[in-house]
N, C-alpha and C positions, 0 to 999 in steps of 0.2 A: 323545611317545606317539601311535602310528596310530589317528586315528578311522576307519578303514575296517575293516568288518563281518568281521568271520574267519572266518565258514561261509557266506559271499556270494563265486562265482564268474564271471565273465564269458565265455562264449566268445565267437569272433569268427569268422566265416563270412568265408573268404578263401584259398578255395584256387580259384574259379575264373580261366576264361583269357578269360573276356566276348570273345566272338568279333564283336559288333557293332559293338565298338570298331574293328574294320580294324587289329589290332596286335599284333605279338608277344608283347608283356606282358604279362604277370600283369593283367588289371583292375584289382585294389586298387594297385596303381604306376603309375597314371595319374594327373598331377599336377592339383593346381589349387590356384593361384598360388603354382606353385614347388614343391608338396610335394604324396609321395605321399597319395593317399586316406587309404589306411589307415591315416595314423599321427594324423589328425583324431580317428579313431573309438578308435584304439588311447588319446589323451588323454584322451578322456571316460570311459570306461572305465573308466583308473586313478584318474580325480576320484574316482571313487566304491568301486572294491576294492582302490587297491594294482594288486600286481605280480602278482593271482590271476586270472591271465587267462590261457585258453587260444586263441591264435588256428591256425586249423584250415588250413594252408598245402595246395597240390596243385599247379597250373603256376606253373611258377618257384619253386620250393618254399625255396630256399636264398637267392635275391634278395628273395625276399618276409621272411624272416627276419633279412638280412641288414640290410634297411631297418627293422626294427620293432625289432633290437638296440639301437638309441641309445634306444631308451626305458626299457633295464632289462632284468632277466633274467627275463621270462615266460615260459610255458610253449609248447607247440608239440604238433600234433599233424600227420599229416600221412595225408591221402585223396587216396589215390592214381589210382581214379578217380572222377570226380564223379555219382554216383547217387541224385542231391539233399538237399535241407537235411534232413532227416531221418536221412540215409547223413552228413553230416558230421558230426550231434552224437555221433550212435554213436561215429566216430573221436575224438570230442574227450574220450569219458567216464573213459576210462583214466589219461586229465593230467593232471584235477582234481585241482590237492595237496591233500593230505588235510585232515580235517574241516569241506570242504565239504557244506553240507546245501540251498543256495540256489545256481538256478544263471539265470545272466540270459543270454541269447542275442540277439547281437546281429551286423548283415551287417557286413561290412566296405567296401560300397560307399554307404554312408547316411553320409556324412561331417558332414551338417549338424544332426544330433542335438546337442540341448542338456544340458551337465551337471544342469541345473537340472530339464529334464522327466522324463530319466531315476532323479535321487534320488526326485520325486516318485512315479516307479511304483513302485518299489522300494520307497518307504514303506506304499502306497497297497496291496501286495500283502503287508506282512508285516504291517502293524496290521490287517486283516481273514481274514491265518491261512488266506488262500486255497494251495489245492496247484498253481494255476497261475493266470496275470493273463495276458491279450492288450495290449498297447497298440497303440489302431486307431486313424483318424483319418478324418471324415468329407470322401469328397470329391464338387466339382461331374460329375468324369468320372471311375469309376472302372475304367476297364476297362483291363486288365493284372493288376489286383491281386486278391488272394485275399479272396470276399466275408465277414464274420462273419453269419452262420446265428443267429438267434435266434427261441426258441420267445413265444406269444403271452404271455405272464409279464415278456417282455424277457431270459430267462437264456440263456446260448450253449449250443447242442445243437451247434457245428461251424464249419469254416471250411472252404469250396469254392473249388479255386481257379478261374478264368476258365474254363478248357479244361474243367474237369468240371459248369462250373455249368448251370445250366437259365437259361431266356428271362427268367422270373420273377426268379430269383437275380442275375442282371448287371443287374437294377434297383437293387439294393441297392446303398446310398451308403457305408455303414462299411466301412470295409476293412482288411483285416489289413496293421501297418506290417512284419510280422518280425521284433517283437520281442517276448521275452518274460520272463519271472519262472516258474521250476518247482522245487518241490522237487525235489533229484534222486534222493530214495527211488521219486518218481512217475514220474519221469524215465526213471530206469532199465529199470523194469517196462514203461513206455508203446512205448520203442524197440522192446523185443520184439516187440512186437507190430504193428510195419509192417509192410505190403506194397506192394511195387510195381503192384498189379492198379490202372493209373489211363490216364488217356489218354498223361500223360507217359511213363509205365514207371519211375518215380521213387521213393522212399521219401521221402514225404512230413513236414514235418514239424508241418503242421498237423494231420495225424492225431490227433496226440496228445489236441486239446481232442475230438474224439470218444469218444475213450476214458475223458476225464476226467468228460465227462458223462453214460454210459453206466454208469460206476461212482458216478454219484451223488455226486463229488468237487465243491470249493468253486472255482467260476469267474468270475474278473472280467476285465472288461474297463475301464481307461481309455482317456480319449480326450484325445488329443492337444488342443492350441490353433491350431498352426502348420503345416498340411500343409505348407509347406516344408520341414521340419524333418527330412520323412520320405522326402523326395525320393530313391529310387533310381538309381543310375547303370548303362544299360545299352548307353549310345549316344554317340558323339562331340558329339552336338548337347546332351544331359542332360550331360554335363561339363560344357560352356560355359554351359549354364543354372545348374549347381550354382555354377559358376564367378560368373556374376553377384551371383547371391543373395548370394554371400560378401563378397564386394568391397561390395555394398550394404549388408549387417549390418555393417563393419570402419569404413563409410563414417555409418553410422548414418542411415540413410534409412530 
């Protein structure tokens, strides 16, 4: 008998071609030790829903598939071109097998994500009934990442990323990991209503919590324990970092 959740979805953000990489390939098939990214991300995943996962493919659309088939017959969506994390979930909403009500959104280059913190969000966002959870994690340097916006109560009014934020904002230490927990009744309605008017020219998909707070909707955010955990890959030298860490968790140091 499946203990994984039957109206709980995962997508997987992995259709980009990470151009800082210096390499032909798909970013998420860039290996460390031995295996691609994304099939790291694609196991934790499944610890937690099964085979309800939608991984959202665009360069090397068919090698990226090709590598994530030995894990089972998941689903597939495919953005054709990349007009950011906001323009991928739109492509992934149509995959969702059905009587999905819970949709958890996750990159495909954060290979170092823990089964254990991710069931915790996931519990952490259904036992309090929220219509969306952030999982942020506080760091010493946070610049690259997208800041969490909180009004003087401590509630999130938004998430800013770097390029759009002010002087004041890029002081802020919480930062958005990219990943998340949303109902996908809120989900759905929230995409509608992107726009690309930003510095990137992108459809963003941290929009969404301004929308969710705008409507007066239930927003939490957990915090991670482990900023490693949440380590992004967007550079040959962050491979061999992520590369470390791994080897060192495996090594139990």
């Amino acid at each position: 008998m499946s203990t994984h959740p039957s109206d709980v979805a995962i997508v997987i953000l992995a259709a980009g071609l990470g151009t800082r990489m210096k390499s032909n390939n798909a970013k998420v098939l860039h290996e460390i030790m031995g295996r691609p990214m994304i099939l790291y991300v694609v196991e934790t995943a499944q610890s937690i829903v099964g085979n309800n996962i939608v991984v959202v493919v665009g360069h090397q659309a068919e090698k990226v598939k090709d590598t994530v088939a030995a894990r089972g017959d998941l689903h597939y969506a495919y953005q054709e071109r990349q007009l950011g994390t906001g323009h991928a979930v739109m492509c992934a909403m149509s995959s969702l097998p059905k009587g999905i009500r819970h949709v958890v959104i996750l990159c495909g280059d954060v290979p170092l994500l823990q089964e254990e913190t991710l069931r915790r969000f996931l519990d952490d966002y259904r036992s309090q009934s929220r219509t969306l959870s952030i999982l942020a994690v506080n760091l010493d340097n946070p610049r690259g990442y997208g800041r969490i916006v909180q009004g003087q109560d401590g509630s999130v009014t938004g998430i800013v990323e770097e390029a759009d934020a002010t002087t004041e904002q890029r002081t802020i230490a919480l930062v958005n990991t990219g990943i998340y927990c949303v109902s996908k009744d809120f989900l759905t309605e929230a995409l509608m209503q992107l726009s690309d008017d930003n510095a990137q020219g992108e459809y963003y998909l941290t929009d969404i919590v301004r929308t969710a707070h705008q409507a007066q909707l239930s927003i939490g955010v957990s915090i991670g324990s482990d900023p490693d955990e949440f380590v992004g890959i967007n550079s040959r030298e962050q491979l061999e970092a992520v590369e470390r860490i791994m080897r060192s968790r495996l090594a139990g140091i």
